[in-house]
ZABA-737293 format. One record per residue: x, y, z of N, C-alpha, C in turn; residue in three letters. Coordinates in steps of 0.2 Angstrom, whole numbers. Layout:
<tikols>
@nxx X	nyy Y	nzz Z	caxx X	cayy Y	cazz Z	cxx X	cyy Y	czz Z	code ALA
...
</tikols>
This chain:
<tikols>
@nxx 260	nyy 600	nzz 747	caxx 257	cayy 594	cazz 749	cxx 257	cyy 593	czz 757	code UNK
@nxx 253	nyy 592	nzz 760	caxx 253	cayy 593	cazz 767	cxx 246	cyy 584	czz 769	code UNK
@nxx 249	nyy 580	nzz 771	caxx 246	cayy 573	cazz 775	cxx 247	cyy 571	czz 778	code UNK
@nxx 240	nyy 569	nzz 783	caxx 241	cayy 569	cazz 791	cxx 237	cyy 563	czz 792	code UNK
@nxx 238	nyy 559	nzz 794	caxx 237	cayy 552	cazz 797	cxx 237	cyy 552	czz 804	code UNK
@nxx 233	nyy 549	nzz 809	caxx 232	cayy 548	cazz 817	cxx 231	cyy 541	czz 817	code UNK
@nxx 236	nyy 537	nzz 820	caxx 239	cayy 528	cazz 820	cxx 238	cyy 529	czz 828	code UNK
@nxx 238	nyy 521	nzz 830	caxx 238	cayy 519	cazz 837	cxx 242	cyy 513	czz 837	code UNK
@nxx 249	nyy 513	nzz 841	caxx 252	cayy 508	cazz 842	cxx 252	cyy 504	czz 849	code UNK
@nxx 254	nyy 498	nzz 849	caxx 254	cayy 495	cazz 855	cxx 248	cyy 493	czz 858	code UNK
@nxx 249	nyy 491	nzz 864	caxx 251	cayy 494	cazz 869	cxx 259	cyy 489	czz 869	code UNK
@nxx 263	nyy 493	nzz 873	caxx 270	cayy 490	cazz 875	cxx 272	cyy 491	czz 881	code UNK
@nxx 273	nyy 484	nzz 884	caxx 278	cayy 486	cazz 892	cxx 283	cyy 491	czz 893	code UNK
@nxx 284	nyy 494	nzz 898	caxx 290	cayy 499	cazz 899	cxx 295	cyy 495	czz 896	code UNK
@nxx 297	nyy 501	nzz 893	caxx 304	cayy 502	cazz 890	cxx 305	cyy 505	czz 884	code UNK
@nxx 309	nyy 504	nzz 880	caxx 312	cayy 507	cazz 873	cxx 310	cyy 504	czz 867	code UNK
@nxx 305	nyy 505	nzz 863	caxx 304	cayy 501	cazz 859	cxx 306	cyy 502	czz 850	code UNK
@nxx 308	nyy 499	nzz 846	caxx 309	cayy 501	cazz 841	cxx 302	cyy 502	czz 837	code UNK
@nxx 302	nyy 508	nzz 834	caxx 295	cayy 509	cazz 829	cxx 295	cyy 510	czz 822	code UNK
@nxx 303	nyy 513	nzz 820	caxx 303	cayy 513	cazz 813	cxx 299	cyy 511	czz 808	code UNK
@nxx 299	nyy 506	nzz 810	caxx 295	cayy 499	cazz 802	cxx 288	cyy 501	czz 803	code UNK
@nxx 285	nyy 502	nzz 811	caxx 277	cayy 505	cazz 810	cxx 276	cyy 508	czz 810	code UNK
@nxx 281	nyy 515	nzz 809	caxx 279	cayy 521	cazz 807	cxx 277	cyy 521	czz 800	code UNK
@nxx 285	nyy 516	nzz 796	caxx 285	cayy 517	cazz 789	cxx 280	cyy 515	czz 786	code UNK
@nxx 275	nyy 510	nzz 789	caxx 270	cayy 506	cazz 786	cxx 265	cyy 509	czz 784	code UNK
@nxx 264	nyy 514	nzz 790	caxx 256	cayy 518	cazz 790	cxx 258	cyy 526	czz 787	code UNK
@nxx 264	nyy 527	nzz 782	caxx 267	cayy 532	cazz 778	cxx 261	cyy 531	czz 773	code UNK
@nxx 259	nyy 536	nzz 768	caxx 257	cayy 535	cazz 762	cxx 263	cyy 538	czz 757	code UNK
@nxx 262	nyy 538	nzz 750	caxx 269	cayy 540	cazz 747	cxx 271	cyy 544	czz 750	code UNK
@nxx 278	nyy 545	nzz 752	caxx 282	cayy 553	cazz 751	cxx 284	cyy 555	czz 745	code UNK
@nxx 283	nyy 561	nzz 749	caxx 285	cayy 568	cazz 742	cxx 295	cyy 564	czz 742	code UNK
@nxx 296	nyy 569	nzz 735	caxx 304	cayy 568	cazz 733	cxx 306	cyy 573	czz 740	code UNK
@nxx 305	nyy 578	nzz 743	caxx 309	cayy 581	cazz 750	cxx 304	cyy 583	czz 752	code UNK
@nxx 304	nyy 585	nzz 761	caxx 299	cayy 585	cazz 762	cxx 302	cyy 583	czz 772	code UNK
@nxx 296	nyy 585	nzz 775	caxx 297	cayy 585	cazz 783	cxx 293	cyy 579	czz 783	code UNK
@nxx 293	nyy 575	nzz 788	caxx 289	cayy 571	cazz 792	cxx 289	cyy 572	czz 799	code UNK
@nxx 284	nyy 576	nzz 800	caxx 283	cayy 577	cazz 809	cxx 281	cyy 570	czz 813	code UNK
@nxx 282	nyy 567	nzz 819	caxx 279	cayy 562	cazz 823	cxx 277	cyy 565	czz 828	code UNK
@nxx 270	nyy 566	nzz 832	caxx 270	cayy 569	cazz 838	cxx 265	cyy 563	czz 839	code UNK
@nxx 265	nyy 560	nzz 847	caxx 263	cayy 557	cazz 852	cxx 260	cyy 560	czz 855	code UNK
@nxx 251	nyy 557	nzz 858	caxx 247	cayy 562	cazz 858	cxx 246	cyy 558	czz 866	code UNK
@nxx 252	nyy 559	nzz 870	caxx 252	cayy 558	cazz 877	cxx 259	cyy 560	czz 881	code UNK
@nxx 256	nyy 560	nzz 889	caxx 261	cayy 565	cazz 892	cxx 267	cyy 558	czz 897	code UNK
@nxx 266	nyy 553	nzz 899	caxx 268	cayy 546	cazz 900	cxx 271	cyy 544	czz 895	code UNK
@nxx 272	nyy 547	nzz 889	caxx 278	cayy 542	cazz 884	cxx 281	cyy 547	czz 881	code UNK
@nxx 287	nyy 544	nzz 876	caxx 291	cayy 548	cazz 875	cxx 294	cyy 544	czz 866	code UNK
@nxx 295	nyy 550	nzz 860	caxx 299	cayy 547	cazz 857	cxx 307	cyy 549	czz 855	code UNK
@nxx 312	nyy 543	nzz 853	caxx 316	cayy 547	cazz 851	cxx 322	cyy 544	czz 845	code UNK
@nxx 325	nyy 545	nzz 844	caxx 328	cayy 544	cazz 837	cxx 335	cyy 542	czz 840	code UNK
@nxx 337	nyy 535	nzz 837	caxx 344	cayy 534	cazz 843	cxx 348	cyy 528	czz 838	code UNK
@nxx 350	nyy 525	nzz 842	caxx 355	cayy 517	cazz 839	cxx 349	cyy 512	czz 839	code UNK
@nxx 349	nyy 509	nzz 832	caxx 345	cayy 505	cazz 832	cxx 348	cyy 497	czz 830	code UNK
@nxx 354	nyy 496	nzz 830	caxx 356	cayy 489	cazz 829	cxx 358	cyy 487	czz 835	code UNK
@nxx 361	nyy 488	nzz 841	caxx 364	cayy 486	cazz 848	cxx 356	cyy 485	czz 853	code UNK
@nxx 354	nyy 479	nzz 854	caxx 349	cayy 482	cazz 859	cxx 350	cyy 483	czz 865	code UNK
@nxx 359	nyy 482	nzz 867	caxx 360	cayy 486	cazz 872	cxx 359	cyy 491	czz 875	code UNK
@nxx 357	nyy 495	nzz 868	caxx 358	cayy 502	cazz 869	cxx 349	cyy 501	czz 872	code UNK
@nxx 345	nyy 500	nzz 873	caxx 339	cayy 501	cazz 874	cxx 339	cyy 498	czz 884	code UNK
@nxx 342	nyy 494	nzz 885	caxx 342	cayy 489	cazz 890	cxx 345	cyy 497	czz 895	code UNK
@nxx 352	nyy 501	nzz 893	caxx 355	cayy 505	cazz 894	cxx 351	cyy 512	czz 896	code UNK
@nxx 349	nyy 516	nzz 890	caxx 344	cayy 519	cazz 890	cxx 338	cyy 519	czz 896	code UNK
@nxx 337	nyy 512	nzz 898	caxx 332	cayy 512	cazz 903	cxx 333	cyy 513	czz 910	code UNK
@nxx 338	nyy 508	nzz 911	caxx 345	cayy 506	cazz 916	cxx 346	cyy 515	czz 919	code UNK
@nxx 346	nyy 520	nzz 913	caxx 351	cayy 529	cazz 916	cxx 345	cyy 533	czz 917	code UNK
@nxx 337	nyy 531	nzz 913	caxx 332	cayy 536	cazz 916	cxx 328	cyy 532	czz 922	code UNK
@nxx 330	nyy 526	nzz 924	caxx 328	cayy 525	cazz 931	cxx 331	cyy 527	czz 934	code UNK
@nxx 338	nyy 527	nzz 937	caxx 343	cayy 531	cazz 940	cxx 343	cyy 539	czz 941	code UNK
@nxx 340	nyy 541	nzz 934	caxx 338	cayy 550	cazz 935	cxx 333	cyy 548	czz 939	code UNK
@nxx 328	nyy 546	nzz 936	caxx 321	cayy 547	cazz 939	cxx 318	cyy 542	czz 942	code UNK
@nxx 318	nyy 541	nzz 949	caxx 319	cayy 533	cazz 951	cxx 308	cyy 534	czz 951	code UNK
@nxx 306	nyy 527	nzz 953	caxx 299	cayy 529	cazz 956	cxx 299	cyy 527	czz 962	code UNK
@nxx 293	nyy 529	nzz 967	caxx 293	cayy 530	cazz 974	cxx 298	cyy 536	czz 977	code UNK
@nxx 299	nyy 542	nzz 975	caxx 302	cayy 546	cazz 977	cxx 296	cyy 550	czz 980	code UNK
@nxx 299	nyy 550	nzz 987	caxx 294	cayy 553	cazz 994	cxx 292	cyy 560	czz 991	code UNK
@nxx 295	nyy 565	nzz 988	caxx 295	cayy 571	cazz 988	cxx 288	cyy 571	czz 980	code UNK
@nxx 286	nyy 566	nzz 978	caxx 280	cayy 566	cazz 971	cxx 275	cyy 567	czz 977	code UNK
@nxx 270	nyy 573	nzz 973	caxx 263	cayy 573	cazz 976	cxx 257	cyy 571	czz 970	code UNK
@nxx 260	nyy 570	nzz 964	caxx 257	cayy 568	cazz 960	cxx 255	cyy 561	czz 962	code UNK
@nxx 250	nyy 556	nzz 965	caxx 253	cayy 549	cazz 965	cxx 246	cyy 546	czz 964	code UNK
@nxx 241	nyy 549	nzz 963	caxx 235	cayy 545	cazz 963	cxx 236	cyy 539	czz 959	code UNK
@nxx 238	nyy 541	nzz 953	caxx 237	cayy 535	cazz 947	cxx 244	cyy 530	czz 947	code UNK
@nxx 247	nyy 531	nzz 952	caxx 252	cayy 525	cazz 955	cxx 258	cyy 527	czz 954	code UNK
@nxx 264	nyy 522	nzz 958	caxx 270	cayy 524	cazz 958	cxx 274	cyy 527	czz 952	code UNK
@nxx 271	nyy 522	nzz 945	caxx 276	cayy 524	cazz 938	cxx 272	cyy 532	czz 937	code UNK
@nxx 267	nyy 534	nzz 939	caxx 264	cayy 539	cazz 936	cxx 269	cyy 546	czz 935	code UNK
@nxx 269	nyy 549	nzz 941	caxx 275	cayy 553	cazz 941	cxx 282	cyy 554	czz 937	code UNK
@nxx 286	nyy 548	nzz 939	caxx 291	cayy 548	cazz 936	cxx 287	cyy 548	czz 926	code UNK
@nxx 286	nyy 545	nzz 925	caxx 282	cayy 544	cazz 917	cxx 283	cyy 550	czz 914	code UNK
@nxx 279	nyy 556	nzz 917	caxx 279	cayy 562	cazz 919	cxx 286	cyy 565	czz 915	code UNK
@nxx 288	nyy 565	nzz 919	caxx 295	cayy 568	cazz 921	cxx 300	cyy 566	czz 916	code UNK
@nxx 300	nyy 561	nzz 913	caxx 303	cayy 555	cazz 911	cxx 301	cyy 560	czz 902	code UNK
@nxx 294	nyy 558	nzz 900	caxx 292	cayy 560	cazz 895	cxx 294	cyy 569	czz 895	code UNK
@nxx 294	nyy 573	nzz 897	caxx 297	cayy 579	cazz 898	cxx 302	cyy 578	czz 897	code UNK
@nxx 308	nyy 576	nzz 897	caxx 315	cayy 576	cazz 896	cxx 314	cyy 574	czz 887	code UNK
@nxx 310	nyy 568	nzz 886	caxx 313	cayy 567	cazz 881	cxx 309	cyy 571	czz 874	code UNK
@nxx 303	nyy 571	nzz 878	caxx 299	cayy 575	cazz 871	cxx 294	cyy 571	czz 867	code UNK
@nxx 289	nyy 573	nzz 864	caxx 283	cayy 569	cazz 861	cxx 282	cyy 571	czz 854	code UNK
@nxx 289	nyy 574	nzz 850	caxx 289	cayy 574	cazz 843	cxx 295	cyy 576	czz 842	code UNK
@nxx 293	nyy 570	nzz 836	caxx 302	cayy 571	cazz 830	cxx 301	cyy 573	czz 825	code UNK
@nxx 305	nyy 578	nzz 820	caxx 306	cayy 579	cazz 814	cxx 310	cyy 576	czz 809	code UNK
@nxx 309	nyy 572	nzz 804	caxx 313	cayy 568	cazz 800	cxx 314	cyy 573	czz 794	code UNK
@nxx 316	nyy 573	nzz 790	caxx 319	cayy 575	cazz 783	cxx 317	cyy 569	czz 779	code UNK
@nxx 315	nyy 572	nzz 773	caxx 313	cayy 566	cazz 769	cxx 316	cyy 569	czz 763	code UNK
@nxx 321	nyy 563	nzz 759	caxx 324	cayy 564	cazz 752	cxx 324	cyy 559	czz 749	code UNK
@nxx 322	nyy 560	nzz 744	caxx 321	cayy 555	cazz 738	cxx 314	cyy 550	czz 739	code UNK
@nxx 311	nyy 552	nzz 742	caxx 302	cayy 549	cazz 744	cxx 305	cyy 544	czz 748	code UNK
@nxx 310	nyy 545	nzz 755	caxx 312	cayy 539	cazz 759	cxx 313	cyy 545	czz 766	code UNK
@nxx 314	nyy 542	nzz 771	caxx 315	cayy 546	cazz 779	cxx 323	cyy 544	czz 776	code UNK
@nxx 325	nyy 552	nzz 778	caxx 333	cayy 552	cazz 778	cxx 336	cyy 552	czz 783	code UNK
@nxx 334	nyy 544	nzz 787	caxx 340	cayy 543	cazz 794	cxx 346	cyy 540	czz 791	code UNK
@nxx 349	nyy 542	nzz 797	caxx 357	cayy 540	cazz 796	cxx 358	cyy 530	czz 797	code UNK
@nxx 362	nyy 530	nzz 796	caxx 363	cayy 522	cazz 795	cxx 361	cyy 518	czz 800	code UNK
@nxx 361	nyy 520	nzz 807	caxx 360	cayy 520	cazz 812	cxx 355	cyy 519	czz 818	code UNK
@nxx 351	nyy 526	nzz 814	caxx 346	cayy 527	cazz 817	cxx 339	cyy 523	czz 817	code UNK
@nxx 337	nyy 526	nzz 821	caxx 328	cayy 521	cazz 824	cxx 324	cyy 526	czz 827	code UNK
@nxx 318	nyy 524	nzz 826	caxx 313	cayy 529	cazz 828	cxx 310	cyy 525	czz 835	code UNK
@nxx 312	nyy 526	nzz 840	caxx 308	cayy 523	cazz 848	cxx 303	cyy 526	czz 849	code UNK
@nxx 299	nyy 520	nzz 852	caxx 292	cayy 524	cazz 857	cxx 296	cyy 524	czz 866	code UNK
@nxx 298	nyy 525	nzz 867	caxx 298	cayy 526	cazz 874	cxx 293	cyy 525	czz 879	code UNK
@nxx 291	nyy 520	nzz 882	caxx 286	cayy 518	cazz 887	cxx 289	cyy 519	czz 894	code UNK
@nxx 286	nyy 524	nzz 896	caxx 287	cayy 524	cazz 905	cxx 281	cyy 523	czz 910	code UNK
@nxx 275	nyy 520	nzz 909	caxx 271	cayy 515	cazz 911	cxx 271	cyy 511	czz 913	code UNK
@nxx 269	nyy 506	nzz 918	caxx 271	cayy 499	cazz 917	cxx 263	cyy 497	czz 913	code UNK
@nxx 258	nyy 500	nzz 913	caxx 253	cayy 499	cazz 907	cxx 251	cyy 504	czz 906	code UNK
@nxx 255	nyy 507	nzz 900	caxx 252	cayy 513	cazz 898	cxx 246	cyy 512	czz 892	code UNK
@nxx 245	nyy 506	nzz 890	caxx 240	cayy 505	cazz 884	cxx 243	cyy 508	czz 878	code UNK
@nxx 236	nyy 508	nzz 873	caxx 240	cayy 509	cazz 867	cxx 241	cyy 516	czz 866	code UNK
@nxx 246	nyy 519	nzz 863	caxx 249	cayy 525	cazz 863	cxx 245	cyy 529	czz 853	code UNK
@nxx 244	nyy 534	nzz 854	caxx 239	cayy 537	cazz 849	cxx 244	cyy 543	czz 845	code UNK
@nxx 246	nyy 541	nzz 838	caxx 252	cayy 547	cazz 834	cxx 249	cyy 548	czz 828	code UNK
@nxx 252	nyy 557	nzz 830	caxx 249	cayy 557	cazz 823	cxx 256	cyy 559	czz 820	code UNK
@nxx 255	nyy 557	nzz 813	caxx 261	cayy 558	cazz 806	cxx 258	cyy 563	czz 805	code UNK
@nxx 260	nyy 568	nzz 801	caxx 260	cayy 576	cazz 796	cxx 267	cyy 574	czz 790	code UNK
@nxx 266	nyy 575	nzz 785	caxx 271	cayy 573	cazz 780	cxx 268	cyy 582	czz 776	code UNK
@nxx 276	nyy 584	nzz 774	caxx 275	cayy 592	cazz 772	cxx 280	cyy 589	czz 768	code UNK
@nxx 278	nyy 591	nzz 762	caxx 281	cayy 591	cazz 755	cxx 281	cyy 596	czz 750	code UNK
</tikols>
């Protein structure tokens, strides 16, 4: 069994967003085992899989990749489409624009913990376009 679905979320201000619940939403059944691919069909945002009860953790997260990658750094020549554009960039490369979940018992097998983020490194990146794959 192989299903693919193309959703559009957002748009969201920069930062760390939770998306689990709207990922789950626009899942159709799952298989008893099976993968779920997530891939984000842009190069300005990022997703990632992290702690999802502390929103600290998200405040933090934003607080350590503006410090790597600040914006206004003199040495960007990419800078038509404004200061955040660059860093955005650079920002989404680190983190990646697809996750693979495990799916067991027709459920996503995250840890107790975990959450599924959209990473927004735009200050208006608009609404963000993913597509699911469920392999069963």
């Amino acid at each position: 069994m192989v299903y693919q679905e193309e959703i559009s979320l957002g748009p969201f201000r920069k930062g760390f967003h939770l998306i689990t619940h709207s990922i789950e939403s626009h899942l159709a059944e799952l298989p008893e085992t099976g993968i779920l691919n997530i891939h984000l069909k842009h190069t300005s945002a990022a997703l990632a899989l992290n702690e999802n009860a502390d929103p600290s953790v998200r405040k933090d997260f934003e607080s350590f990749i503006n410090k790597l990658i600040p914006e206004n750094d003199p040495s960007y020549t990419h800078i038509l489409e404004g200061d955040d554009d660059m860093p955005a960039h650079l920002k989404s490369a680190i983190f990646g624009q697809s996750l693979t979940i495990p799916v067991t018992h027709h459920r996503l097998n995250l840890g107790t913990w975990q959450g599924i983020y959209l990473c927004e490194f735009r200050n208006c990146g608009g609404k963000r376009e993913i597509v699911l794959t469920i392999i069963g």
